[in-house]
C-alpha positions in Angstrom: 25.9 -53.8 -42.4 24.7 -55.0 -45.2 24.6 -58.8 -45.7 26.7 -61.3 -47.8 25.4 -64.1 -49.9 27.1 -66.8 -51.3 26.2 -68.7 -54.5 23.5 -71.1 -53.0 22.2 -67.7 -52.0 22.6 -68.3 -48.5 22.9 -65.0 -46.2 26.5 -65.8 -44.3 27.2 -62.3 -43.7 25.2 -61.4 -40.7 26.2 -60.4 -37.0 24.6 -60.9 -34.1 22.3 -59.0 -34.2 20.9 -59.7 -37.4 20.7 -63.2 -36.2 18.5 -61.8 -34.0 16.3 -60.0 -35.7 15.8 -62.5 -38.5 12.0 -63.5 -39.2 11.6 -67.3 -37.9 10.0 -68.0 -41.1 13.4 -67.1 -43.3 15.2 -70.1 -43.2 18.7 -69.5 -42.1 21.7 -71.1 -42.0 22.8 -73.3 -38.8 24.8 -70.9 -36.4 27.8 -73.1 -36.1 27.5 -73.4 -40.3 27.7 -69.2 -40.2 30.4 -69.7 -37.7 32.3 -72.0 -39.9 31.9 -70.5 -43.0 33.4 -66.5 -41.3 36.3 -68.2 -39.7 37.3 -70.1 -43.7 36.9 -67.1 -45.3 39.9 -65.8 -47.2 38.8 -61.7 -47.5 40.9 -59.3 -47.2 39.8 -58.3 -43.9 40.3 -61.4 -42.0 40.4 -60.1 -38.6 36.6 -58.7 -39.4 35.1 -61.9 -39.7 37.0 -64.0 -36.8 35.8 -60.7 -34.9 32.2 -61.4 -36.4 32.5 -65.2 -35.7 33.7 -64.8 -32.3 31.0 -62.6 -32.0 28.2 -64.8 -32.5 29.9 -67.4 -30.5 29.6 -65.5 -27.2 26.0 -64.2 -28.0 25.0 -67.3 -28.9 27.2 -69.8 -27.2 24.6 -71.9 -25.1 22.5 -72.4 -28.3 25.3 -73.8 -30.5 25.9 -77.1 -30.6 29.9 -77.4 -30.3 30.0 -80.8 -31.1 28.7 -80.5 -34.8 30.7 -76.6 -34.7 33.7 -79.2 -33.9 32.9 -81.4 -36.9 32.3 -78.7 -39.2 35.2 -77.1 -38.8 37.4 -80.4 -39.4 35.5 -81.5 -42.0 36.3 -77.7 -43.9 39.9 -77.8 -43.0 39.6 -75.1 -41.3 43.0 -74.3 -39.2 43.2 -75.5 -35.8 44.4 -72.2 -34.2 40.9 -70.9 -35.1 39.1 -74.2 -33.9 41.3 -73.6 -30.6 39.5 -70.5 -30.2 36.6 -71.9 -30.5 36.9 -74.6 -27.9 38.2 -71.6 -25.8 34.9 -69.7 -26.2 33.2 -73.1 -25.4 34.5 -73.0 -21.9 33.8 -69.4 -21.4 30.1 -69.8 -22.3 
């Protein structure tokens, strides 16, 4: 898969495994920021990226910081049926 970037040239569109593999010199974005940013997305495939996002949550779950994922997600309005599944992923993790 190739990767996405938005306009401040961040790479948002990355899975797991790219996460991963990506140099610790690049500077990336936060996980819960890529988290964020997939589950606000308005493409056409939506299902793809809450697939993505949910992803990286369960991969990565004891490294994110759910608090500031919590915030984040508030603070972009993003609906609270996907924060719910967040929280949800929280407990399983």
């Amino acid at each position: 898969m190739s990767p996405l970037i938005n306009a401040e040239g961040i790479v948002i569109g990355v899975d797991d495994r790219m996460l991963v593999k990506a140099s610790p010199n690049r500077q990336t974005e936060s996980i819960e920021d890529l988290v964020a940013e997939l589950l606000l997305l308005r493409r056409p495939e939506p299902k793809a990226d809450l697939k993505r996002a949910l992803s990286i949550l369960t991969v990565h779950g004891k490294m994110i910081d759910h608090d500031y994922l919590s915030w984040r997600l508030n603070e972009w309005n993003v609906p609270e049926s996907l924060i719910k599944l967040t929280h949800q992923n929280k407990i399983i993790n």
